[in-house]
PDB file as gemmi writes it, atoms N, CA and C in Angstrom:
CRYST1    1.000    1.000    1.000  90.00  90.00  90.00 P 1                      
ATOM      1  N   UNK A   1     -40.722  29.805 -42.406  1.00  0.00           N  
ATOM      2  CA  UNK A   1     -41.041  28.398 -42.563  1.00  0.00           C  
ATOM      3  C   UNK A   1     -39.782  27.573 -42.346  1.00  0.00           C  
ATOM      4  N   UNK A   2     -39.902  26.560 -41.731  1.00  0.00           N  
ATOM      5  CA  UNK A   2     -38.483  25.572 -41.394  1.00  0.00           C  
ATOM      6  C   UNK A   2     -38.248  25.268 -42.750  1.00  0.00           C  
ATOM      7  N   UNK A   3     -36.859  24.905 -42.410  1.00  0.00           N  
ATOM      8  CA  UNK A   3     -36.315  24.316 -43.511  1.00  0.00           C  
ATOM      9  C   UNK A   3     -35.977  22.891 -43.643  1.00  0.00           C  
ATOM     10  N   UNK A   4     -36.236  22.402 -44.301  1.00  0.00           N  
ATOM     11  CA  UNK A   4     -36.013  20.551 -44.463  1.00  0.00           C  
ATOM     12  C   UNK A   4     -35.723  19.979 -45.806  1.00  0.00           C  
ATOM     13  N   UNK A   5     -35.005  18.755 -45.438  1.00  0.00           N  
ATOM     14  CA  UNK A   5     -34.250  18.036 -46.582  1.00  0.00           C  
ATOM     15  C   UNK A   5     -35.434  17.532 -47.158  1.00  0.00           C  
ATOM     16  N   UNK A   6     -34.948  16.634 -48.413  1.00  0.00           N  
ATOM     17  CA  UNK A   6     -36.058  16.303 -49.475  1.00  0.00           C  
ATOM     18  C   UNK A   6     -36.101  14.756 -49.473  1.00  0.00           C  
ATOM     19  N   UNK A   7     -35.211  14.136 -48.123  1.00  0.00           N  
ATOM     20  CA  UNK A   7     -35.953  12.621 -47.560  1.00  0.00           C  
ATOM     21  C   UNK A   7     -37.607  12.750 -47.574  1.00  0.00           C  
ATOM     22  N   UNK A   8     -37.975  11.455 -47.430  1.00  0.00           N  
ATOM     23  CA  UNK A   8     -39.346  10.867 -47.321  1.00  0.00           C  
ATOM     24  C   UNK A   8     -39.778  11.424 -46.059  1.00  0.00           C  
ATOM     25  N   UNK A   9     -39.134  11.191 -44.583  1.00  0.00           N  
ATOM     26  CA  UNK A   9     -39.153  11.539 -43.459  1.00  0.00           C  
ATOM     27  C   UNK A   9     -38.175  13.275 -43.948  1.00  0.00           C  
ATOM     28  N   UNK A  10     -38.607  14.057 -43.100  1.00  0.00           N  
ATOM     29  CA  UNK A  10     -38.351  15.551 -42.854  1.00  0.00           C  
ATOM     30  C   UNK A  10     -37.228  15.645 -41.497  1.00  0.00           C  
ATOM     31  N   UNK A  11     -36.157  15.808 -42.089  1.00  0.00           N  
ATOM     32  CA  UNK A  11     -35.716  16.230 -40.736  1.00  0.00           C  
ATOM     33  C   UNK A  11     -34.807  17.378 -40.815  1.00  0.00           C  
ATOM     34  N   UNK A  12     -34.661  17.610 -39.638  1.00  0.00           N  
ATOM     35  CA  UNK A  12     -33.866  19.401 -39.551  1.00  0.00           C  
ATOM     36  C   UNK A  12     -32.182  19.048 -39.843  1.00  0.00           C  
ATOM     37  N   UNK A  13     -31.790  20.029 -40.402  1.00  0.00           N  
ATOM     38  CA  UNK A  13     -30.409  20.296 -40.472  1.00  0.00           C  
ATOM     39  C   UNK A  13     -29.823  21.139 -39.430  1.00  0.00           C  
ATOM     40  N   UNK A  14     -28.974  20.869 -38.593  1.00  0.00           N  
ATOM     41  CA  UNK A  14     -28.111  21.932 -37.607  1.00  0.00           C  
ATOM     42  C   UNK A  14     -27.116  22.829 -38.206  1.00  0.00           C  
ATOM     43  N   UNK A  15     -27.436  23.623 -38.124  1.00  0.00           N  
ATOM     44  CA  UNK A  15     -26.626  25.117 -38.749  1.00  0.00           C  
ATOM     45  C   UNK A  15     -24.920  25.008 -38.080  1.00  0.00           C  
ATOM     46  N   UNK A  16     -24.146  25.557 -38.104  1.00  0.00           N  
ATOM     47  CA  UNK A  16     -22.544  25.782 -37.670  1.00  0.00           C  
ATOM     48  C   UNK A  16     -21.844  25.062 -38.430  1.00  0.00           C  
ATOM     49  N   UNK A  17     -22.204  24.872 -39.438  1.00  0.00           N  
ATOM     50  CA  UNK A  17     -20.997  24.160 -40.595  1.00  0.00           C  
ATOM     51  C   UNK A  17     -21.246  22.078 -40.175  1.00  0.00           C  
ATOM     52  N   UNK A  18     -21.740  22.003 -39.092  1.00  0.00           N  
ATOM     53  CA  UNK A  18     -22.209  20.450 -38.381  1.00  0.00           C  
ATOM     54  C   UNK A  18     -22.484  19.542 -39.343  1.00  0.00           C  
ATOM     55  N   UNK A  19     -22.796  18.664 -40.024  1.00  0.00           N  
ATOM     56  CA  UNK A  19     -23.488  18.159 -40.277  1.00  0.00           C  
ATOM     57  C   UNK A  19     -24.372  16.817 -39.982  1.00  0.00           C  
ATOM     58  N   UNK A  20     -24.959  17.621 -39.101  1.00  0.00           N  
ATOM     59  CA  UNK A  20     -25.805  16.178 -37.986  1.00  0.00           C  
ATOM     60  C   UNK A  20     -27.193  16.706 -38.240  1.00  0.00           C  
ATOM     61  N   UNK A  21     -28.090  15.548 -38.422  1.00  0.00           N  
ATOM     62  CA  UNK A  21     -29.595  15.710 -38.625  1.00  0.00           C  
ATOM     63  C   UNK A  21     -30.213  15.068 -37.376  1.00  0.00           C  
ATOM     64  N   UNK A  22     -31.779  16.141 -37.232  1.00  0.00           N  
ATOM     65  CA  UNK A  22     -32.577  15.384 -36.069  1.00  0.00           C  
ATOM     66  C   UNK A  22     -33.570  14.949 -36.821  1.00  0.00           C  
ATOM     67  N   UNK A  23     -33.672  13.680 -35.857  1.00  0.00           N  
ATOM     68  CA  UNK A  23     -34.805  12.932 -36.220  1.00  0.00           C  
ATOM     69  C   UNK A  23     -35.626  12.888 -34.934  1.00  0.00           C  
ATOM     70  N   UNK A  24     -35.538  13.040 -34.015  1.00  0.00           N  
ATOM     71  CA  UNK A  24     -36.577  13.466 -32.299  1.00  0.00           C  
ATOM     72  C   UNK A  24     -36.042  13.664 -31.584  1.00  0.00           C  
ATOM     73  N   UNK A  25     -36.731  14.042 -30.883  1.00  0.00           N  
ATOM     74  CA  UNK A  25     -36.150  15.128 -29.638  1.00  0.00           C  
ATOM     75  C   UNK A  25     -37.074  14.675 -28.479  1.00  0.00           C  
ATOM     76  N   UNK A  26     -35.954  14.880 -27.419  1.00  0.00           N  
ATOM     77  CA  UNK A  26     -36.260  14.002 -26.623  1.00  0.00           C  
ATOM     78  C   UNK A  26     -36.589  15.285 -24.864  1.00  0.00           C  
ATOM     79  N   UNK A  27     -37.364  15.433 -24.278  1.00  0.00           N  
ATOM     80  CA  UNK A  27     -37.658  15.865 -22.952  1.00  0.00           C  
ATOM     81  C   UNK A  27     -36.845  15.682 -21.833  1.00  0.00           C  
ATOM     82  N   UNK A  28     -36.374  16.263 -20.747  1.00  0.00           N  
ATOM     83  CA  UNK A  28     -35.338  16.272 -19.498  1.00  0.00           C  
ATOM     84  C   UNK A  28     -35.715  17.058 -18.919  1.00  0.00           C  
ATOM     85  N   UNK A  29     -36.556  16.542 -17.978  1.00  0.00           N  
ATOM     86  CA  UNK A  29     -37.371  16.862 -16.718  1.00  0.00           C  
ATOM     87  C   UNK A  29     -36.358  18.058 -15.573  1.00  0.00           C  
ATOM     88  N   UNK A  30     -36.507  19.597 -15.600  1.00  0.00           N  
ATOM     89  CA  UNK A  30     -35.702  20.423 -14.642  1.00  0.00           C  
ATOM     90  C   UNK A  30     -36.515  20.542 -13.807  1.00  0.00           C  
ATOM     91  N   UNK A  31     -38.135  20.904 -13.473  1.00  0.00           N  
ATOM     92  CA  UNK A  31     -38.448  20.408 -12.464  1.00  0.00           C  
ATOM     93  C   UNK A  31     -40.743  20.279 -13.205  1.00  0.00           C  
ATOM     94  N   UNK A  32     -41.650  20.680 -11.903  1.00  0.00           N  
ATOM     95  CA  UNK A  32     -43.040  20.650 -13.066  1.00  0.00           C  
ATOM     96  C   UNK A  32     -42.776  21.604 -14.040  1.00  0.00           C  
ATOM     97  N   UNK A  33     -42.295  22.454 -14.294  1.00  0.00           N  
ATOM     98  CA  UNK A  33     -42.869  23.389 -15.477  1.00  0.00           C  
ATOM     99  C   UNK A  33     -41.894  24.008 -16.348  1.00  0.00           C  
ATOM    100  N   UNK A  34     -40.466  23.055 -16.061  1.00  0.00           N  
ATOM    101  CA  UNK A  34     -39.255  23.305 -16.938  1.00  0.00           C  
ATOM    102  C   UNK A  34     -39.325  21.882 -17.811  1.00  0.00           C  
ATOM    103  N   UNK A  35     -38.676  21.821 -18.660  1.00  0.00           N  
ATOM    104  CA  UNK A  35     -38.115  20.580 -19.740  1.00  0.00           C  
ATOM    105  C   UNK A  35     -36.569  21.395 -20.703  1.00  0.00           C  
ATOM    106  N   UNK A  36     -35.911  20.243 -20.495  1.00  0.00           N  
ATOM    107  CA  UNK A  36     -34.586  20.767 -21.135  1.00  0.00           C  
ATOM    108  C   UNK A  36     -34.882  20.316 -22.413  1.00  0.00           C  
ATOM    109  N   UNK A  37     -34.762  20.420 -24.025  1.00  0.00           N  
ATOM    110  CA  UNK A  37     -35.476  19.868 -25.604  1.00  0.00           C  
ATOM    111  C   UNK A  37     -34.155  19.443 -25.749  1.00  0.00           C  
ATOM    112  N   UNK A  38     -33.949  17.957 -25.793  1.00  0.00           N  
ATOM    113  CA  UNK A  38     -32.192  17.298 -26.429  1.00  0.00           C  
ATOM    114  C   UNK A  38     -32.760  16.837 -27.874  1.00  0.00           C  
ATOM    115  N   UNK A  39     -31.503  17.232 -28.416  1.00  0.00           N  
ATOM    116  CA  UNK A  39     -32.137  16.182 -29.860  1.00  0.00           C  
ATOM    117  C   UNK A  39     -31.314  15.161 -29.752  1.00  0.00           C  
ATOM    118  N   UNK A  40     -31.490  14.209 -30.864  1.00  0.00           N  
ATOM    119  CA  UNK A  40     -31.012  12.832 -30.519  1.00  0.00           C  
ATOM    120  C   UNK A  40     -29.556  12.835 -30.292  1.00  0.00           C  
ATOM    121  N   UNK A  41     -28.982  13.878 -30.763  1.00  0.00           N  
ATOM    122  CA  UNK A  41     -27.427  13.801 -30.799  1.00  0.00           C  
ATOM    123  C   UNK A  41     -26.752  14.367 -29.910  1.00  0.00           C  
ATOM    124  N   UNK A  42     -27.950  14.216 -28.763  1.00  0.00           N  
ATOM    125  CA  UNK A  42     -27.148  15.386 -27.381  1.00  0.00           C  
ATOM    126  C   UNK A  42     -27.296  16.376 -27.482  1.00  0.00           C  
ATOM    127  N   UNK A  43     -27.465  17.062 -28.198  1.00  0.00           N  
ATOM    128  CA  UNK A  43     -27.322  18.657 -28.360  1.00  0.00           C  
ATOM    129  C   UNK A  43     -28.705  19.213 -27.298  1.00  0.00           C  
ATOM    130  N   UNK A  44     -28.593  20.664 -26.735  1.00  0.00           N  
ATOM    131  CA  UNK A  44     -29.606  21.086 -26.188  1.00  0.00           C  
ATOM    132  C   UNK A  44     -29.980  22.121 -27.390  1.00  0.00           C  
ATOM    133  N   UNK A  45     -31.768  21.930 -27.566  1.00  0.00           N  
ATOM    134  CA  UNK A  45     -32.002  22.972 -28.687  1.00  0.00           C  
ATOM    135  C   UNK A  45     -32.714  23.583 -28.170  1.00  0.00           C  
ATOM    136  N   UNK A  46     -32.949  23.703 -26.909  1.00  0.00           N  
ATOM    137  CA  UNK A  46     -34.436  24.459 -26.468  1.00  0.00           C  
ATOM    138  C   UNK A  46     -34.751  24.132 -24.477  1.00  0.00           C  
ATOM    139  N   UNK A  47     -35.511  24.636 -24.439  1.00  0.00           N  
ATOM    140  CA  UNK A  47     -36.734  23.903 -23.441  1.00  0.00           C  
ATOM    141  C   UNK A  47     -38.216  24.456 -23.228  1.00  0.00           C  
ATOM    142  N   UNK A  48     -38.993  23.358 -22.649  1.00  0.00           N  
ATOM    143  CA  UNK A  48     -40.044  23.676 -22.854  1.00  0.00           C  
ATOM    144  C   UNK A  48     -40.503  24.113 -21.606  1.00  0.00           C  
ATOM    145  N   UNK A  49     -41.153  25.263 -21.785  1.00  0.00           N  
ATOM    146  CA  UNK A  49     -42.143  25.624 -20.398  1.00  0.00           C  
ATOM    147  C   UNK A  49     -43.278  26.170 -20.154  1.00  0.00           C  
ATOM    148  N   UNK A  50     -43.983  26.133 -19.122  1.00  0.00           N  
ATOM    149  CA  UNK A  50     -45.215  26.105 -18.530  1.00  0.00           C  
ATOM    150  C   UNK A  50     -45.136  27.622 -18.010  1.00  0.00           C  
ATOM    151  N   UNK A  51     -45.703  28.366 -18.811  1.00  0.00           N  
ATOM    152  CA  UNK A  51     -45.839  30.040 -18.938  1.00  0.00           C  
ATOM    153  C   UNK A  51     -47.237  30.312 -18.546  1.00  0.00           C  
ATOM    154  N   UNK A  52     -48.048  30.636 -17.530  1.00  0.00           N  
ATOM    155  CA  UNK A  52     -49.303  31.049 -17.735  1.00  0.00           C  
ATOM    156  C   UNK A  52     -50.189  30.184 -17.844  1.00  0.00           C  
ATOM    157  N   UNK A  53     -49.845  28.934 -17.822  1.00  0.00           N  
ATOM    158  CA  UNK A  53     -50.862  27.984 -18.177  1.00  0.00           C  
ATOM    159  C   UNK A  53     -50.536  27.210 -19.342  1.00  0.00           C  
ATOM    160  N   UNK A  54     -49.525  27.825 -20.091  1.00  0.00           N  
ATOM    161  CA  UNK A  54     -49.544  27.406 -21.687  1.00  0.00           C  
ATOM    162  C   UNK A  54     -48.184  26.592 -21.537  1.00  0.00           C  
ATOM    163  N   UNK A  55     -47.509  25.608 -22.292  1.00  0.00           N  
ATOM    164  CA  UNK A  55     -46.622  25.170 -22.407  1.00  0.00           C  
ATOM    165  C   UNK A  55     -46.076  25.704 -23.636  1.00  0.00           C  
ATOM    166  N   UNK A  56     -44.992  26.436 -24.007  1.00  0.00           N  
ATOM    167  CA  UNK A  56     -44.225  26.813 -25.069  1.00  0.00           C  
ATOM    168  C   UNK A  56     -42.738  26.169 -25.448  1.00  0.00           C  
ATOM    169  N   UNK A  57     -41.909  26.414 -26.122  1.00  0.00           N  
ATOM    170  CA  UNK A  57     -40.624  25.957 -27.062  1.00  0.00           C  
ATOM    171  C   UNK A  57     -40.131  27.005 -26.441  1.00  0.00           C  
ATOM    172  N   UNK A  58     -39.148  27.330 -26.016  1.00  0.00           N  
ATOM    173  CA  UNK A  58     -38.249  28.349 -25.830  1.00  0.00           C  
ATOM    174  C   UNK A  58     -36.584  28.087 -26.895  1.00  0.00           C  
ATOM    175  N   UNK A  59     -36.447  28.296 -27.988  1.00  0.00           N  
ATOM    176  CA  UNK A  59     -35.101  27.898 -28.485  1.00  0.00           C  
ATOM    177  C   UNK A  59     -33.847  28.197 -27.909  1.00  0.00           C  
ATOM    178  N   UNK A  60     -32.889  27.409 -27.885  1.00  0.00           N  
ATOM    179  CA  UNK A  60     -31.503  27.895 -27.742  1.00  0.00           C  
ATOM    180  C   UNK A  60     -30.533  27.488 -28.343  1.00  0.00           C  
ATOM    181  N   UNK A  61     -29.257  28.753 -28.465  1.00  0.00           N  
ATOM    182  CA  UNK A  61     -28.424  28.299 -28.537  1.00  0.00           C  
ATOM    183  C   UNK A  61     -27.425  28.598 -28.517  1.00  0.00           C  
ATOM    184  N   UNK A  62     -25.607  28.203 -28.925  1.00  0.00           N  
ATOM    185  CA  UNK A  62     -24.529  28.813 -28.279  1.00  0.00           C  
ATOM    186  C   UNK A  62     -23.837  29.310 -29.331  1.00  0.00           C  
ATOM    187  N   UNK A  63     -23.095  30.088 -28.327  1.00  0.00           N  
ATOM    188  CA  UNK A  63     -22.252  30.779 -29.757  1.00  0.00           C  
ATOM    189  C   UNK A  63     -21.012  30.503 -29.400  1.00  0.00           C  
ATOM    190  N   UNK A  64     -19.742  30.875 -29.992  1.00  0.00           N  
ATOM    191  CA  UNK A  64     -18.491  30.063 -30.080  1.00  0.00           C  
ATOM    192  C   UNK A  64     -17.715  29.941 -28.644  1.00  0.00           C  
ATOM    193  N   UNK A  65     -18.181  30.260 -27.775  1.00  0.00           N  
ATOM    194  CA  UNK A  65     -17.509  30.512 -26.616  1.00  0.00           C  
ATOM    195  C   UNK A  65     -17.961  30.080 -25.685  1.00  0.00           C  
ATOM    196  N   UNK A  66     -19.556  29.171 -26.302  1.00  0.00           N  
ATOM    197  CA  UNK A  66     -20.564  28.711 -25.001  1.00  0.00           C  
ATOM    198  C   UNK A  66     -21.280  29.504 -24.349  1.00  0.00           C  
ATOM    199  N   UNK A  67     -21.836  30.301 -24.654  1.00  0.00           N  
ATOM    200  CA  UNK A  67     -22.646  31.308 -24.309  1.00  0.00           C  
ATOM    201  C   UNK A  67     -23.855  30.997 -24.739  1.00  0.00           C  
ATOM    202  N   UNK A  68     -25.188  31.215 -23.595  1.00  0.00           N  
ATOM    203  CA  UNK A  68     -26.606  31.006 -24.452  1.00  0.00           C  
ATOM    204  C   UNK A  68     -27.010  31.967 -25.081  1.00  0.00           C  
ATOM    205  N   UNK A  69     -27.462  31.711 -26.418  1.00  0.00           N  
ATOM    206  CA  UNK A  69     -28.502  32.763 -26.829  1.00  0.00           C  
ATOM    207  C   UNK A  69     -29.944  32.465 -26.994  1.00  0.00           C  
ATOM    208  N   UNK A  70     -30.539  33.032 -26.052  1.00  0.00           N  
ATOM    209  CA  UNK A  70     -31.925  32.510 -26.197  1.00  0.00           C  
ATOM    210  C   UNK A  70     -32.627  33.036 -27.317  1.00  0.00           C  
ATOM    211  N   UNK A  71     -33.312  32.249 -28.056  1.00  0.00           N  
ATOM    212  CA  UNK A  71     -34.376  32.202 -29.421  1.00  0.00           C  
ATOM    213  C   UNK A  71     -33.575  32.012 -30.337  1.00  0.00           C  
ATOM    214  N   UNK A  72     -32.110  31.550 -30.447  1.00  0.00           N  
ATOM    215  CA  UNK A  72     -31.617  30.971 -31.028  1.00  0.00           C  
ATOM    216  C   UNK A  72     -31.145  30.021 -31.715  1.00  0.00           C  
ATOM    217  N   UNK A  73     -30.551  29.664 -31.722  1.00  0.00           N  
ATOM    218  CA  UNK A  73     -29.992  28.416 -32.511  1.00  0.00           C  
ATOM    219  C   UNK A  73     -30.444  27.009 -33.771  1.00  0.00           C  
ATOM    220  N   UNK A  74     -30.562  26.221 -33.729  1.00  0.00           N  
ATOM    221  CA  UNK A  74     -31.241  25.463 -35.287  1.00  0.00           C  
ATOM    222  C   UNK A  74     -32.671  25.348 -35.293  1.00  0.00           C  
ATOM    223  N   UNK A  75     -33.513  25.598 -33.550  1.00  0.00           N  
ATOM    224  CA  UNK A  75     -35.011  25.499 -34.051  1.00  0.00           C  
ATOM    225  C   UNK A  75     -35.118  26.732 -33.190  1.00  0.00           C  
ATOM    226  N   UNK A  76     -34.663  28.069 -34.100  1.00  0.00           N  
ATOM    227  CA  UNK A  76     -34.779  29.398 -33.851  1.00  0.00           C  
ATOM    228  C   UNK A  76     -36.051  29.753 -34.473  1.00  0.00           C  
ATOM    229  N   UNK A  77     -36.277  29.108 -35.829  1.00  0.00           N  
ATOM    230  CA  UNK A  77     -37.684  29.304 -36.156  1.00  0.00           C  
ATOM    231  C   UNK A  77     -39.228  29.077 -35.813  1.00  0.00           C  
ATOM    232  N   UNK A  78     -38.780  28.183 -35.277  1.00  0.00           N  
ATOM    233  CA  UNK A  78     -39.976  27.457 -34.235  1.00  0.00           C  
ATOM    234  C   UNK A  78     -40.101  28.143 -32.808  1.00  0.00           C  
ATOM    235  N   UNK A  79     -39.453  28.801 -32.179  1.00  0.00           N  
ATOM    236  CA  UNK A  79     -39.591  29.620 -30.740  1.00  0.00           C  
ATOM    237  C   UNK A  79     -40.629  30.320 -30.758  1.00  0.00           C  
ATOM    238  N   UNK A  80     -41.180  29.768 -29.622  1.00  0.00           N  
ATOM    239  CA  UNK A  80     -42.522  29.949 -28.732  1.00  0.00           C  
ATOM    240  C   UNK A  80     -43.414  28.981 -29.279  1.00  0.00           C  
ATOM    241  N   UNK A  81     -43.061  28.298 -29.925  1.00  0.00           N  
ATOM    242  CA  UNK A  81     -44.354  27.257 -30.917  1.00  0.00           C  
ATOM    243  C   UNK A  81     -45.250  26.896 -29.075  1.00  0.00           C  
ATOM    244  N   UNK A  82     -46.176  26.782 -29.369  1.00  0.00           N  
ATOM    245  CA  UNK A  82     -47.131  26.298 -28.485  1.00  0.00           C  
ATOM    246  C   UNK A  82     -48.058  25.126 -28.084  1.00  0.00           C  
ATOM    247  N   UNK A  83     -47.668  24.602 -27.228  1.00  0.00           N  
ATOM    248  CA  UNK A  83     -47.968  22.931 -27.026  1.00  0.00           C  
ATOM    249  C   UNK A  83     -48.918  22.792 -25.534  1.00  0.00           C  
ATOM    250  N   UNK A  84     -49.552  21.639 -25.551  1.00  0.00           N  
ATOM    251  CA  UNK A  84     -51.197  21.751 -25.027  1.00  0.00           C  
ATOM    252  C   UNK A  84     -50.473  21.006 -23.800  1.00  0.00           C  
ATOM    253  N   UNK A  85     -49.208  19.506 -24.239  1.00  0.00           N  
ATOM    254  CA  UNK A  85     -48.586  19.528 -23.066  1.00  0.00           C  
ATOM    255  C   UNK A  85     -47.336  19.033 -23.230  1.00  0.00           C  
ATOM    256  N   UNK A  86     -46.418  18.392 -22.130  1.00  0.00           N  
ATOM    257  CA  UNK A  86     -44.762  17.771 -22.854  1.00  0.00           C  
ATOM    258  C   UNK A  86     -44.783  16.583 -23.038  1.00  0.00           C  
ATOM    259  N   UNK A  87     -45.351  16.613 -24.727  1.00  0.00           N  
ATOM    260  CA  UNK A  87     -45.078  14.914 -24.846  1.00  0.00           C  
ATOM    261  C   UNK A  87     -44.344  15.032 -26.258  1.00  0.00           C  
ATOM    262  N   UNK A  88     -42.762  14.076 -25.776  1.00  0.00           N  
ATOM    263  CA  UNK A  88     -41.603  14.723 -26.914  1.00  0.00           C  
ATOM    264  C   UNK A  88     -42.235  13.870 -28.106  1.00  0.00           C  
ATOM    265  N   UNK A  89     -43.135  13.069 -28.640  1.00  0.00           N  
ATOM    266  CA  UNK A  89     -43.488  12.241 -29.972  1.00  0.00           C  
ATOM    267  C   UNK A  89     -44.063  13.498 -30.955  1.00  0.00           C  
ATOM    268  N   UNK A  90     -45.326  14.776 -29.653  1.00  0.00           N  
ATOM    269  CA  UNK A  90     -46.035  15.648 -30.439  1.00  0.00           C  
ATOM    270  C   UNK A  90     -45.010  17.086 -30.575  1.00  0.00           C  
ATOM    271  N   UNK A  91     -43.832  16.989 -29.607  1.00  0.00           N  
ATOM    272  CA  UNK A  91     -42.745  18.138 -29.631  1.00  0.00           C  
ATOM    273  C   UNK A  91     -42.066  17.803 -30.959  1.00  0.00           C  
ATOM    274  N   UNK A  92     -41.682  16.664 -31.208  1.00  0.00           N  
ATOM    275  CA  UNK A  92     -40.905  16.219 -32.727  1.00  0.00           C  
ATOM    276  C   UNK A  92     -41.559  16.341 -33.719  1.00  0.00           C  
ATOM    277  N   UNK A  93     -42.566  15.813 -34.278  1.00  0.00           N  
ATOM    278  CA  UNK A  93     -43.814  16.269 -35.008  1.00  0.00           C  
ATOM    279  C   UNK A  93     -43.832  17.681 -35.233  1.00  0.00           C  
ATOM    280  N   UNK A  94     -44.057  18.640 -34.534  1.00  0.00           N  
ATOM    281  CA  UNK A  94     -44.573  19.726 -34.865  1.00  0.00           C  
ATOM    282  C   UNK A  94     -42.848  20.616 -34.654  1.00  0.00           C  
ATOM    283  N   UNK A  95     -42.218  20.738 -34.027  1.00  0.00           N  
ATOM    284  CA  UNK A  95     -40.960  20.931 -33.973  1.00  0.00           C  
ATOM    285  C   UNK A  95     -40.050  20.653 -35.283  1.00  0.00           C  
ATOM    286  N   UNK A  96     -39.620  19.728 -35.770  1.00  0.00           N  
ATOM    287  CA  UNK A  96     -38.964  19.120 -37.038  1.00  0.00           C  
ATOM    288  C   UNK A  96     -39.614  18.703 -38.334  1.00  0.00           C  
ATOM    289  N   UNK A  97     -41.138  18.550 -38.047  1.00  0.00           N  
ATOM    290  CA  UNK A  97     -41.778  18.792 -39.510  1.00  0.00           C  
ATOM    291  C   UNK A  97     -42.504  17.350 -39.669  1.00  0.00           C  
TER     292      UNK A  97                                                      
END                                                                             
């Protein structure tokens, strides 16, 4: 289960000692059936793609040297979540809580 602060609004905490919170996340078009997932603070947490028909979350993230690790990083818990299509209002929602 994600984890979230005990604001009124829910938002995610970024793991690495950071302390920056998302509040939405925003879509970046790689081409039809890629999306890069930014959260508001720039960061890349993900992208979304068009697998089979299905649109999924793919998480990411880096480790100290800049390296990807895929199904990683602060919405590691949420990877593969499954979405009908890319619209970042219902990606934030169900993504950050």
């Amino acid at each position: 289960m994600p984890v979230h602060n005990s604001n009124a609004r829910q938002r995610r905490k970024l793991g690495g000692g950071e302390n920056l919170t998302v509040k939405a996340l925003a879509l970046v078009a790689v081409n039809d059936m890629i999306f890069r997932v930014i959260s508001d603070s720039g960061q890349h947490v993900g992208n979304l793609k068009k697998i089979r028909g299905v649109w999924k979350f793919k998480a990411i993230g880096y480790d100290g040297n800049g390296l990807v690790i895929p199904g990683g990083g602060p919405l590691t818990d949420v990877h593969n979540t499954v979405f009908d299509n890319p619209d970042p209002s219902l990606l934030t929602s169900r993504l950050l809580g």
